[in-house]
C-alpha distance (Angstrom), angle and dihedral (degrees) to the residues before:
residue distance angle dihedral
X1 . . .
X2 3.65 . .
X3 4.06 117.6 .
X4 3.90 122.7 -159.1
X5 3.49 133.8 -166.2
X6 4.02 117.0 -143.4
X7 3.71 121.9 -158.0
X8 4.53 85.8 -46.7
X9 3.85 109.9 -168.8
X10 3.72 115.7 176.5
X11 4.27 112.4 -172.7
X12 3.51 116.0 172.5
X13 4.18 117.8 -168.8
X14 3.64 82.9 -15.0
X15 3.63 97.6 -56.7
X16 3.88 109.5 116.5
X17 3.83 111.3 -142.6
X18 3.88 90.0 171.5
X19 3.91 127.8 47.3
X20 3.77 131.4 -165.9
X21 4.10 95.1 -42.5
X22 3.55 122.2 -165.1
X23 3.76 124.9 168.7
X24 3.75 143.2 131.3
X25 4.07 127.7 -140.2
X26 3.75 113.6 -160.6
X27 3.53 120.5 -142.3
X28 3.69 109.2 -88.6
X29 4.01 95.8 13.7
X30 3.74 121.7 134.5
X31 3.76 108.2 -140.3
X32 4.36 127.9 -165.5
X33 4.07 109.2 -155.4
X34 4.10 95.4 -159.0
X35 3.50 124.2 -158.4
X36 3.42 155.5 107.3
X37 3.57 131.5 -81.8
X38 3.69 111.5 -67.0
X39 4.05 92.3 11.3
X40 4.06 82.0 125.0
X41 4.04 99.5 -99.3
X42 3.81 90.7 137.7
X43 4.09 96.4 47.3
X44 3.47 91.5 49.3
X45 4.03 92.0 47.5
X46 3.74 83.9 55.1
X47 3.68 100.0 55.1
X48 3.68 91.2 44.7
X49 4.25 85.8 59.8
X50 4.05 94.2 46.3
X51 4.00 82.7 -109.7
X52 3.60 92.8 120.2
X53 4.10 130.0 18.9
X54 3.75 119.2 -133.5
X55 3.94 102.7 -117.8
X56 3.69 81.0 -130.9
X57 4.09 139.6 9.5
X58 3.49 128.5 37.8
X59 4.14 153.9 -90.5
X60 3.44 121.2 -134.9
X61 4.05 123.6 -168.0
X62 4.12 97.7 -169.0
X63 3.51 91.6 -24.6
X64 3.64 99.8 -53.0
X65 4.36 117.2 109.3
X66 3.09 119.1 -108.3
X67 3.75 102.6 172.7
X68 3.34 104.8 116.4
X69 3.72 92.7 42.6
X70 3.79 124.2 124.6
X71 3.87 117.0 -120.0
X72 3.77 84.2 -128.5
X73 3.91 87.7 63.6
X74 3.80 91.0 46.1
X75 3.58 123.4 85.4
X76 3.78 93.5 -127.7
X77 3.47 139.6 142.8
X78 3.96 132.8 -170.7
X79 3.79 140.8 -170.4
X80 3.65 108.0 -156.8
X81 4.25 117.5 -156.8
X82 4.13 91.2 -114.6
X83 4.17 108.9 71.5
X84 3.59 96.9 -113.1
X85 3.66 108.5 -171.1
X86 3.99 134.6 153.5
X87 3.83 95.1 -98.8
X88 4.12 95.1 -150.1
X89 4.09 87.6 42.2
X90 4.04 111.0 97.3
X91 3.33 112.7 -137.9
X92 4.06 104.7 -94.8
X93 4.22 78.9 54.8
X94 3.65 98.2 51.3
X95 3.55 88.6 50.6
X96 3.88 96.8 46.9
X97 3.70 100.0 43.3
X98 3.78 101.5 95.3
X99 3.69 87.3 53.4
X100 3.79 95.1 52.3
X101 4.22 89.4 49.5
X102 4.42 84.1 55.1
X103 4.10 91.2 42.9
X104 3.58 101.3 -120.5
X105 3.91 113.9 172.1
X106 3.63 120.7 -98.4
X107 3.12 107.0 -112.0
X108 3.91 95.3 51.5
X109 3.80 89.8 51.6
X110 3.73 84.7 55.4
X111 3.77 90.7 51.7
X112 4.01 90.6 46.4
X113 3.10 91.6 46.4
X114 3.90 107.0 49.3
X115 3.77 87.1 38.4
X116 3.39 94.6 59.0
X117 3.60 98.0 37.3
X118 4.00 90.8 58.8
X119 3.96 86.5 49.3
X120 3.84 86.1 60.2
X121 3.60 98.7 37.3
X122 4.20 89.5 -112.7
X123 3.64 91.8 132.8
X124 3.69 105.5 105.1
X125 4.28 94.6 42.3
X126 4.14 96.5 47.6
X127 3.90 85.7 111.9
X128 4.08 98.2 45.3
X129 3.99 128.4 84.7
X130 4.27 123.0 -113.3
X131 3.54 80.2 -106.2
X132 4.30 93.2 68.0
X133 3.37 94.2 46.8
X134 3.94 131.6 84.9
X135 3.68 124.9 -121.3
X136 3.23 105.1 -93.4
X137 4.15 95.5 45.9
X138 4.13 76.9 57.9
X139 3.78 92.8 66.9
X140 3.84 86.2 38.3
X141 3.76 88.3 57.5
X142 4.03 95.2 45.8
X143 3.20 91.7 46.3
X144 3.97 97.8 50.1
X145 3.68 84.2 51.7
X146 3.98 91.1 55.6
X147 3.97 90.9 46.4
X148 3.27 100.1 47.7
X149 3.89 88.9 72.4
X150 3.12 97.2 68.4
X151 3.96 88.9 -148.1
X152 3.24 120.3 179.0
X153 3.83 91.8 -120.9
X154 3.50 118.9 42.8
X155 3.93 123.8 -168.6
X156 3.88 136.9 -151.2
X157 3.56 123.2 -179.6
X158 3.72 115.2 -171.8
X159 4.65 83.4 -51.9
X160 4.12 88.3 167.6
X161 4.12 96.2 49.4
X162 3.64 91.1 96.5
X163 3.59 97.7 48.8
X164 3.74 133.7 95.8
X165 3.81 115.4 -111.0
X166 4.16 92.4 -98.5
X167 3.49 90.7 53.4
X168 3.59 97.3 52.3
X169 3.59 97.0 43.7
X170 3.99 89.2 59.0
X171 4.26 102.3 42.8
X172 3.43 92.7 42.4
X173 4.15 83.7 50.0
X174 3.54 88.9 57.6
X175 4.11 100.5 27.1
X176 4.02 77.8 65.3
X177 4.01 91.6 54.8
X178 3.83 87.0 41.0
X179 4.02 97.5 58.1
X180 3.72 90.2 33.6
X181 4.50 78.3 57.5
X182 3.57 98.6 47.4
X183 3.81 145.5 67.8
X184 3.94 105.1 -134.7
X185 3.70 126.4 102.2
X186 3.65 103.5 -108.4
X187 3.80 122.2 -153.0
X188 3.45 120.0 -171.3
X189 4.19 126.5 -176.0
X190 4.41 113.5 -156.5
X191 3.23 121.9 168.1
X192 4.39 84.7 -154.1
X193 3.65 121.4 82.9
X194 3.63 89.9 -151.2
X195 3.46 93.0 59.2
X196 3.38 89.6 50.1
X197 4.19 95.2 53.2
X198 3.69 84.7 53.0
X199 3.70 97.7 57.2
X200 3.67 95.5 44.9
X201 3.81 121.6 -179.9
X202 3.67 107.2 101.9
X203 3.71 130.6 -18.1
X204 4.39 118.2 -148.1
X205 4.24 96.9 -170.5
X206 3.92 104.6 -150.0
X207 3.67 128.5 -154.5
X208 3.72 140.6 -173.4
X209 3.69 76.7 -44.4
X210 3.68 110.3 -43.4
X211 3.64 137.4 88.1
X212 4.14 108.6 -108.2
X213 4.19 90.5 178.5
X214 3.75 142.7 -12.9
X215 3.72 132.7 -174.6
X216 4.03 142.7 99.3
X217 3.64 109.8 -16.2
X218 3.67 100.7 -117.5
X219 4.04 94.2 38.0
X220 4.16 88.0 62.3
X221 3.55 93.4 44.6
X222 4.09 92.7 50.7
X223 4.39 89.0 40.9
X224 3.57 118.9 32.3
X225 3.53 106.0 -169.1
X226 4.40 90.3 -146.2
X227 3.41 141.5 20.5
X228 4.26 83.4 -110.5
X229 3.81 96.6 57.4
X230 4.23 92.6 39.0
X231 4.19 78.5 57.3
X232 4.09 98.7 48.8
X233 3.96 84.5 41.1
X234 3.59 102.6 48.3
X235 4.52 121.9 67.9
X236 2.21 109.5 -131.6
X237 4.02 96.2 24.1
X238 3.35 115.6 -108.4
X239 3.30 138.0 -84.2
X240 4.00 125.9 -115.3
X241 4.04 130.6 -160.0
X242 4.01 120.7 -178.2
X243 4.07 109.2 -128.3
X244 3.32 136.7 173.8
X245 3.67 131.8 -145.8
X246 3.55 130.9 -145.4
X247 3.96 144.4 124.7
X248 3.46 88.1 29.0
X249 4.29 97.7 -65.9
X250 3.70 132.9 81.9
X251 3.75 130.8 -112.4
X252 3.71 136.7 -154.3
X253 3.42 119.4 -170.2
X254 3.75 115.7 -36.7
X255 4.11 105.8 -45.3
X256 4.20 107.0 18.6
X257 3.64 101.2 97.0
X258 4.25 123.0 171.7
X259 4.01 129.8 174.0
X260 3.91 115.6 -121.5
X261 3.43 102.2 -95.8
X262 4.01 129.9 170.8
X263 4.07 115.7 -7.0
X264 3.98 83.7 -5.9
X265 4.14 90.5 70.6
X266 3.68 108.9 106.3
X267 3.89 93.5 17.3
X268 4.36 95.1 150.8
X269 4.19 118.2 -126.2
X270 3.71 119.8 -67.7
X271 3.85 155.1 68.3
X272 3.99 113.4 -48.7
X273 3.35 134.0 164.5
X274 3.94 122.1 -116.8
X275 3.70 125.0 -145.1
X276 4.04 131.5 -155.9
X277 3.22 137.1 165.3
X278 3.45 128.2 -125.1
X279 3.73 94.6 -116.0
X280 4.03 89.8 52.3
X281 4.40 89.3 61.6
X282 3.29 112.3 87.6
X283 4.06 135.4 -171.5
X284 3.53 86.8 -144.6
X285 4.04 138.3 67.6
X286 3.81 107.0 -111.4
X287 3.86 111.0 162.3
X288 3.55 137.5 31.4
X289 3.68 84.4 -111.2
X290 4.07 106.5 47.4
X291 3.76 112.3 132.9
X292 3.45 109.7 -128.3
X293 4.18 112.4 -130.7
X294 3.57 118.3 -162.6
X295 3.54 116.3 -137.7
X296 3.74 163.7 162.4
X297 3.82 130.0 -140.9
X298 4.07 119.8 -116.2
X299 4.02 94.6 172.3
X300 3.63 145.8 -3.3
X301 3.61 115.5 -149.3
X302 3.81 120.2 -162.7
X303 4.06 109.0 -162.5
X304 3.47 110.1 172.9
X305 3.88 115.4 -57.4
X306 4.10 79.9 -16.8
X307 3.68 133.7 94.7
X308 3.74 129.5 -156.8
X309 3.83 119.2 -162.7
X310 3.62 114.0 -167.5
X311 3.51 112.2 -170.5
X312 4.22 142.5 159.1
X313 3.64 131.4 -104.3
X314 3.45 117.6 -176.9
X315 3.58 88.1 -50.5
X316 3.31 103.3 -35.4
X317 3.81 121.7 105.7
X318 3.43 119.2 -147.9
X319 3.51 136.8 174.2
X320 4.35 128.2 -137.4
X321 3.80 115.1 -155.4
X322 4.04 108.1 -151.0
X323 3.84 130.3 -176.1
X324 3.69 113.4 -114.0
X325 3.83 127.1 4.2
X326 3.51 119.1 -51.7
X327 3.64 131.5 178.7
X328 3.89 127.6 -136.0
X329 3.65 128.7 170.2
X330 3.32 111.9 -122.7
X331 4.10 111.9 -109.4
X332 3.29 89.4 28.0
X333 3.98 126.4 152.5
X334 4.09 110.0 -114.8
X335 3.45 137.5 174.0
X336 4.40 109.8 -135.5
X337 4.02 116.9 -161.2
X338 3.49 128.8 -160.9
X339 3.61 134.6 177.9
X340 4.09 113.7 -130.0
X341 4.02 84.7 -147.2
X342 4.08 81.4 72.3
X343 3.40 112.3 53.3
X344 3.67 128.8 102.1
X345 3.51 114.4 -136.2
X346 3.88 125.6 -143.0
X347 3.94 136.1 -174.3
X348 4.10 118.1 -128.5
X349 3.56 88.5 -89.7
X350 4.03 95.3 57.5
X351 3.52 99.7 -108.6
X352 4.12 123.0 133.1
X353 3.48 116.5 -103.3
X354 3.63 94.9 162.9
X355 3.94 145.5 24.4
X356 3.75 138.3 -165.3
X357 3.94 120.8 -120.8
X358 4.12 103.5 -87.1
X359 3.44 83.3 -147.7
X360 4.19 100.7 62.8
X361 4.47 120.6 169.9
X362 3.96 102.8 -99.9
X363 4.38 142.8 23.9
X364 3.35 120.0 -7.0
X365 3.83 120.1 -142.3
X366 3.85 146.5 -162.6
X367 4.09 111.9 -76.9
């Protein structure tokens, strides 16, 4: 089953929350919608079902339209973020009730459902109520009920929000082996870019509406195609500096001066804009060529076994990403590095010119 989406506007009360969408899902593919709140993940999950019609454009399962099709007639199933289960349903029941509604035998619904149930790690709770379970064997439970379909689509919006950080980190683990298992197209809505790069597949970046960029997951990360989509794909988003290029060297502000060196070589006179994110700063000299950024700290941000250190540049606030907690004293005088090799660069009108080597010498880090 392929599906296609043909010119799809949604406008609601005269708002649009959908613009001019065009996109294809291969049979099979596993697909992240990124975005942030309100970039229209959820509308466009809805016309996908037949729970919503575009007010104008198209839906195409293998080339035939489906616009006006119920869900009911659709061989869809969705995972919603809240843990929606049938509260006087055990378990094995909740998990099993789509297949009772389409008449499948009993003994195949038992199969389904204690296959997919040992997938999830269910096994042990088939007997109990929602109401015995903890949050995350909720989810667990909704979304057993979803796979056990088998439907040709399958659809995820946001299912992990409402989880606490270990629980995420171990269902999207095996959600990943799941889709990589199965034969539905899978489209999944995050608001996080690192959830995203830990799906994989393909990547659809959504906003206010619009798609700014789709492609391999991976490949979009690396090459941003604006400034806008570098932003919704970078946490946290990415930072910006104003340089201008000219007798062969780059200049920010009035005294930080660096020659053109790797994918920067050849880059023609004028005012660009230079990406980097906040894992590429650094509070410490790394490389011959590191530009050295004077500056003062607004804010340090412990997250975890993470530390974000916002702090000004002549204007410009930018924020440092550092492994393990670190403390700095707000107002404080410190010394930012970046490598050249790193930055993104963009025109005046926000669109990539140039992009750093995905591969760089030395650690990787979280987007």
């Amino acid at each position: 089953m392929g599906l296609t989406l043909e010119h799809v506007d949604r406008i609601v009360d005269g708002e649009t929350h959908l613009s001019d969408i065009n996109l294809e899902f291969p049979s099979g593919s596993r697909n992240i919608l990124l975005g942030r709140t309100l970039a229209g993940k959820t509308t466009l999950l809805r016309i996908m079902a037949g729970l919503d019609r575009p007010t104008r454009g198209r839906v195409l399962v293998d080339g035939k339209d489906v616009t006006g099709v119920s869900v009911r007639k659709r061989n869809v199933a969705m995972v919603y973020q809240q843990f929606i289960n049938y509260p006087s349903f055990t378990v094995y029941d909740n998990i099993a009730s789509p297949l009772r509604l389409q008449g499948v035998p009993r003994r195949e619904i038992d199969r389904r459902v204690r296959d997919v149930a040992e997938m999830l790690r269910l096994t042990p709770f088939l007997d109990r109520l929602p109401s015995q379970l903890s949050g995350g064997q909720q989810q667990r439970t909704a979304i057993a009920r979803a796979l056990v379909k088998e439907a040709d689509l399958l659809l995820l919006d946001e299912p992990l929000v409402n989880l606490d950080y270990k629980l995420r980190e171990e269902l999207r683990e095996e959600l990943t082996a799941i889709f990589e298992r199965g034969r539905s197209i899978v489209v999944y809505t995050t608001t996080e870019p690192t959830e995203a790069l830990m799906l994989g597949g393909n990547v659809v970046i959504l906003d206010e509406g619009r798609v700014l960029q789709s492609g391999p997951t991976d490949r979009v990360y690396h090459r941003p195609e604006s400034m806008r989509a570098a932003e919704v794909y970078s946490d946290p988003p990415i930072n910006y500096l104003d340089a201008v290029v000219e007798g062969g060297q780059a200049r920010i502000g009035e005294r930080i001066t660096f020659p053109l060196v790797a994918h920067l070589e050849g880059l023609a006179p004028g005012r660009y804009h230079l990406g980097l994110r906040a894992n590429r700063f650094f509070l410490k000299k790394r490389t011959d060529r590191d530009v050295a950024l004077e500056s003062v700290v607004e804010l340090s941000e412990i997250n975890g076994s993470e530390t974000f250190v916002h702090v000004s540049h002549q204007g410009f606030s930018l924020v440092v990403h550092e492994t393990g907690i670190r403390s700095h004293k707000m107002g404080a005088a410190v010394t930012v590095y970046a490598d050249p090799a790193q930055f993104f660069v963009f025109d005046q009108e926000g669109t990539l010119v140039a992009a750093p080597d995905p591969h760089p010498a030395g650690p990787s880090a979280r987007g």
